[in-house]
C-alpha positions as CSV (number, residue, x, y, z in Angstrom):
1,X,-10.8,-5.4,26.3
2,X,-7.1,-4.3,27.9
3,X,-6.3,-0.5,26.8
4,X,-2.8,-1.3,24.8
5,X,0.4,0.6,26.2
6,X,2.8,0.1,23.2
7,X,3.3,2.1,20.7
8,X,2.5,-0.6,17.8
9,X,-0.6,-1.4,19.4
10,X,-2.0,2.0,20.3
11,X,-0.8,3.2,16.8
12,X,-2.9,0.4,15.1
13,X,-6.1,1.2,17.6
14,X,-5.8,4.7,16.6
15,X,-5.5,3.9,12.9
16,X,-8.3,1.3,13.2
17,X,-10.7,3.9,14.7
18,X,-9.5,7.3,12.4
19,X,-10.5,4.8,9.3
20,X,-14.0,3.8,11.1
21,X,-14.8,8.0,11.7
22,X,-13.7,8.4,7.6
23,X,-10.4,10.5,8.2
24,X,-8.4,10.6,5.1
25,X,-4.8,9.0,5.8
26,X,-6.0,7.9,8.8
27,X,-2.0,5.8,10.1
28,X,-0.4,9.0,8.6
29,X,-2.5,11.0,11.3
30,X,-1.6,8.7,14.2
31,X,1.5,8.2,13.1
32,X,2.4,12.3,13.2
33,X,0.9,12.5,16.6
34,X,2.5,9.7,18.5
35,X,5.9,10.7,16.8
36,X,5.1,14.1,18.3
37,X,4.6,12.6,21.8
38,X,7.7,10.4,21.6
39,X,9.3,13.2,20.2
40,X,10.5,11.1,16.9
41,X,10.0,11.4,13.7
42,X,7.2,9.5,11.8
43,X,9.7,7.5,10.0
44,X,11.6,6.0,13.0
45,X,8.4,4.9,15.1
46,X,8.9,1.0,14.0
47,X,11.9,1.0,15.9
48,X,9.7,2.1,19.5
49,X,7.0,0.0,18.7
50,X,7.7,-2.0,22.1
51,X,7.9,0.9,24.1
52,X,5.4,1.6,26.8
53,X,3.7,4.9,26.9
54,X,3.0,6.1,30.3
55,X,-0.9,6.9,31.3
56,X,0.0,10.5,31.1
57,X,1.2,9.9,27.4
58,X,-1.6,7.5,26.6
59,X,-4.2,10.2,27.9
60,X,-2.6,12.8,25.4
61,X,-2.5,10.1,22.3
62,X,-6.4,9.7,23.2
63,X,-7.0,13.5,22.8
64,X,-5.4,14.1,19.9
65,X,-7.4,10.9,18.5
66,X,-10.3,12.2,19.4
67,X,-9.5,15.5,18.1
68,X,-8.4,14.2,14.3
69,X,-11.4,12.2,14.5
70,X,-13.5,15.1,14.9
71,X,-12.2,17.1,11.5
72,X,-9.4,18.9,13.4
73,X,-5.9,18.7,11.1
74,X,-3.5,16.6,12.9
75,X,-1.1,19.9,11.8
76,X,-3.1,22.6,13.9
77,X,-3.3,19.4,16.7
78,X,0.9,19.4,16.8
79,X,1.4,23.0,15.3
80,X,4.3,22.5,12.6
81,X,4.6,20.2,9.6
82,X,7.2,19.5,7.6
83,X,7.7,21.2,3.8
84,X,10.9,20.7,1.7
85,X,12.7,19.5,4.9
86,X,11.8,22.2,6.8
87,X,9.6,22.3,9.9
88,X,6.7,25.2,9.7
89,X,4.3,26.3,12.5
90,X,0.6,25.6,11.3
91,X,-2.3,26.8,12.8
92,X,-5.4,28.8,11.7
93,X,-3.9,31.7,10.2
94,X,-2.8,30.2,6.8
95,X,-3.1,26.8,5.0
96,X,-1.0,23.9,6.2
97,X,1.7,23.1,4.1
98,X,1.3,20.2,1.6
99,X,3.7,18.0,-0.4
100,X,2.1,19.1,-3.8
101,X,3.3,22.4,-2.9
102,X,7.0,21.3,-3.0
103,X,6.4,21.0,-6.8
104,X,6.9,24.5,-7.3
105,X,9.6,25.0,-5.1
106,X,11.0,22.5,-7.1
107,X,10.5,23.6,-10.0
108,X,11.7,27.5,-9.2
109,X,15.2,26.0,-7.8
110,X,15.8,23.5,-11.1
111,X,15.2,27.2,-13.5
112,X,18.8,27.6,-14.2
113,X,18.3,30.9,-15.6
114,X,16.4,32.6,-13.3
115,X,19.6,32.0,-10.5
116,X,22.1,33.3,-12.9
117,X,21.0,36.6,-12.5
118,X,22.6,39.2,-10.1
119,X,20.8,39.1,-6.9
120,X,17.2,38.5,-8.7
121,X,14.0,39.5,-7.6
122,X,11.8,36.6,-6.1
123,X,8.0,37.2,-5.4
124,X,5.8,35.1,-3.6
125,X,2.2,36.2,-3.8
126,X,-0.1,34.9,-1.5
127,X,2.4,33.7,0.8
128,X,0.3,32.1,3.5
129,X,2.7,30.2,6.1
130,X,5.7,31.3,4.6
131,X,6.6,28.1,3.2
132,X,7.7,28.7,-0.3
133,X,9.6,32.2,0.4
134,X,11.2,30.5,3.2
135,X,12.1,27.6,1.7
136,X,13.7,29.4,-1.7
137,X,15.7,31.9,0.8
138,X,17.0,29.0,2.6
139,X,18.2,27.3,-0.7
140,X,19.2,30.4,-2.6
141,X,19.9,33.2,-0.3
142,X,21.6,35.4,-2.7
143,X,18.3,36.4,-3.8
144,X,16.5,39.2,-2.5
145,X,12.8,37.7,-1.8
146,X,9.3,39.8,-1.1
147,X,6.4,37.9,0.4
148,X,3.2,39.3,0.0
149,X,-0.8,38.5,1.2
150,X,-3.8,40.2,1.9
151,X,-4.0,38.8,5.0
152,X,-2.2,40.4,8.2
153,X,-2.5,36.8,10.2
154,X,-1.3,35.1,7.2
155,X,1.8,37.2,7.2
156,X,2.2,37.0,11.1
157,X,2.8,33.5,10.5
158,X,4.9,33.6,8.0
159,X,7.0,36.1,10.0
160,X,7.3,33.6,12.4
161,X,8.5,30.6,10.2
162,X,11.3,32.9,8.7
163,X,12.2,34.2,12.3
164,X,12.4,30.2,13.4
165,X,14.4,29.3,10.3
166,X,16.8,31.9,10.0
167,X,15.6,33.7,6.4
168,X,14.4,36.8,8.3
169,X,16.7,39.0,7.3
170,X,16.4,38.0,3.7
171,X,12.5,38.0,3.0
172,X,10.3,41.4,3.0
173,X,6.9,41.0,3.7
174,X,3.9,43.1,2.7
175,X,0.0,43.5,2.6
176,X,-0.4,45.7,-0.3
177,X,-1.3,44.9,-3.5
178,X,1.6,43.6,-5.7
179,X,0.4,45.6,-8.7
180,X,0.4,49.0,-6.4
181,X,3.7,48.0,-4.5
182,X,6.0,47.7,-7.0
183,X,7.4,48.9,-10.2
184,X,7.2,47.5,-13.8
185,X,10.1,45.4,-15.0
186,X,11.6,44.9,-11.2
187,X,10.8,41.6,-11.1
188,X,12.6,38.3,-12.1
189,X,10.2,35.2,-10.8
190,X,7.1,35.3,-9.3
191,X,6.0,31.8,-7.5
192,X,1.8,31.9,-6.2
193,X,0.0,29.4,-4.1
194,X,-3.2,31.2,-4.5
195,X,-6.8,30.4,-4.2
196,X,-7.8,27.8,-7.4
197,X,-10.9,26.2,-6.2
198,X,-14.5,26.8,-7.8
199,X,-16.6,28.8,-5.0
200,X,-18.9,26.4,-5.8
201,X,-16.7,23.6,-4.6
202,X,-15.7,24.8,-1.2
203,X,-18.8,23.4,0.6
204,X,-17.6,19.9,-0.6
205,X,-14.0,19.8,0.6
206,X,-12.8,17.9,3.5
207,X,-14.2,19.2,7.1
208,X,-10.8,19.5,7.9
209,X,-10.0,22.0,5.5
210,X,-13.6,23.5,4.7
211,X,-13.9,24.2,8.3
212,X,-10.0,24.5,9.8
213,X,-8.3,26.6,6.7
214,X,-9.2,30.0,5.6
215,X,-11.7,30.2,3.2
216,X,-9.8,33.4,1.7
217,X,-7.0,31.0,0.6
218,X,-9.2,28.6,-1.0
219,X,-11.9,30.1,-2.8
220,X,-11.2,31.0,-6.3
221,X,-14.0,32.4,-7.8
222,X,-16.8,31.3,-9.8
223,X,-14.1,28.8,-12.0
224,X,-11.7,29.0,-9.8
225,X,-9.2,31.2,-11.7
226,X,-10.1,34.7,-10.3
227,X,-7.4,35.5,-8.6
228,X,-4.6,33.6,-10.7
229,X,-5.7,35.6,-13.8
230,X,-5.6,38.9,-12.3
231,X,-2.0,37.8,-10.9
232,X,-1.3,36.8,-14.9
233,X,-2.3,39.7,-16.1
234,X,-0.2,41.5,-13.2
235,X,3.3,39.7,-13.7
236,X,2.7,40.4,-17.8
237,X,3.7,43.9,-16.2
238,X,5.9,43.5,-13.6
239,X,8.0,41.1,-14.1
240,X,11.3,41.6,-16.2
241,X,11.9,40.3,-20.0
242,X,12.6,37.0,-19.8
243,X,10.9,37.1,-16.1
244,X,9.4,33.6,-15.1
245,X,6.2,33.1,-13.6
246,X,5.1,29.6,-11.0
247,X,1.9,29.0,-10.3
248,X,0.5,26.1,-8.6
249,X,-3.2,24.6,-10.1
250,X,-6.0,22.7,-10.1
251,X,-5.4,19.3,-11.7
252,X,-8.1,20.2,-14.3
253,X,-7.0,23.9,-15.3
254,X,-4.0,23.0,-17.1
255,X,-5.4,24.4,-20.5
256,X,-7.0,27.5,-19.2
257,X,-4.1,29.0,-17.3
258,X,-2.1,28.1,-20.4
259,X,-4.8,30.1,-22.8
260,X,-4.3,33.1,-20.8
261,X,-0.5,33.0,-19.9
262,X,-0.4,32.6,-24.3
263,X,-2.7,36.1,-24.0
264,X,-1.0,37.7,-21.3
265,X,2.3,37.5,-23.7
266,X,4.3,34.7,-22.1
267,X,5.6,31.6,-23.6
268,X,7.9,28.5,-23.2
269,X,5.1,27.5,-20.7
270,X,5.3,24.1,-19.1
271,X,3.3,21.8,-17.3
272,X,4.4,19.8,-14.2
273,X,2.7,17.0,-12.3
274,X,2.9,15.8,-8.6
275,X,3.9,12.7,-7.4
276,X,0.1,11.3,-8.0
277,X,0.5,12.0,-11.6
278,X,-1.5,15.3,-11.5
279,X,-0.7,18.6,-13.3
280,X,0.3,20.9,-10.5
281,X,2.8,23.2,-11.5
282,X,2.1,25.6,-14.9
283,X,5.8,27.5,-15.7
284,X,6.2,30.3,-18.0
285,X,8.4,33.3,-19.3
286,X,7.5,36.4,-19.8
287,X,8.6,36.9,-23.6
288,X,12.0,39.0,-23.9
């Protein structure tokens, strides 16, 4: 059988045989990586599907094939993805950025009343890539941001990402614990990304993220809630009256994050879903 040299057929081959080896989103995958090599985006690849890759490019398509097919994320493979129109470095350090995620950003910039305030006070715990701090400062740089996570690599990244895209200046970054590094009242909205999945549950989860993400942002405890109800109990303290807290979930944890933002003391909470119809986002205020 002749090797194809086109884009549309080598994109199709690649898709054909990332479906056969079981990859989840298996065109989006080839797509990303041959739009990487033709230095395109995803989006505009029908219009070079007549071009003719060179041997050099079709060796490098073939890697990075082979690479996806063997549980590496196509994002560690290219080293950025794209997150509320931004483009982020990825790699080991920190989860990749995903679209559910831009839920919460979202839903932080729509809060009318949180942006009213004289420069407020924006946390993001468990920052990971940087993604949500970076992407808030870029929409709303008025506000004065802090970007915390336990994890030193984690925060390297993320240093990076707001170097690359120009927020450096406006985000603070820190390894201590949020409880310890900051004083009652001080803070107006808190966004977290944190760790929601059952410990239980980890062994189970795609190889490409079981065995190419750390485990520290994934595992969430015994249910899963661990570390977002000791953040709960946290921003009941810390954040100001009126404060509002964003956290993104577990499709199935709607009602329990609820039962203990309602004993933590906040209320108007509210429940968003992602674009597959899932609840993803809980909001709340911390009662005046």
């Amino acid at each position: 059988m002749t090797t194809p040299r086109q884009v549309g057929p080598i994109l199709k081959a690649a898709t054909d045989y990332l479906d056969a080896k079981g990859i989840e989103s298996p065109r989006v995958a080839a797509e990303m990586l041959m739009g990487r090599l033709v230095r395109c985006r995803p989006m505009e690849l029908p219009l070079r599907f007549n071009d003719t890759l060179s041997e050099k490019h079709i060796a490098a398509m073939r890697r990075g094939i082979k690479r996806v097919a063997g549980g590496e994320p196509v994002q560690h493979i290219i080293g950025e993805t794209g997150f509320y129109g931004h483009t982020f470095k990825t790699d080991k350090r920190a989860l990749i950025p995903r679209p559910e995620t831009e839920v919460l950003v979202e839903a932080m910039l729509a809060h009318e009343h949180l942006w009213t305030r004289s420069q407020p006070v924006i946390v993001d715990v468990g920052t990971g890539s940087g993604c949500i701090a970076v992407s808030l400062a870029k929409a709303r740089p008025e506000a004065l941001y802090l970007a915390f996570d336990i994890s030193d690599e984690a925060l390297s990244l993320a240093r990076e990402n707001a170097k690359a895209l120009g927020v450096d200046g406006q985000i603070t970054f820190s390894s201590q614990d949020l409880a310890d590094a900051l004083e009652p009242e001080l803070i107006d909205g808190i966004a977290a990304n944190l760790p929601y999945i059952a410990s239980d549950a980890v062994a189970a989860l795609p190889i490409e993220v079981r065995d190419h993400e750390p485990s520290a942002a994934l595992d969430g405890g015994p249910d899963g809630l661990q570390v977002i109800e000791t953040l709960i109990e946290d921003a009941g303290i810390l954040l100001k009256p009126g404060g509002v807290l964003f956290l993104e979930i577990g499709a199935d944890q709607a009602a329990r994050v609820r039962s203990l933002l309602e004993a933590a003391g906040f209320d108007r909470i509210n429940v968003q879903q992602d674009l597959a119809g899932r609840d993803r986002v809980v909001s709340a205020q911390r009662e005046p």
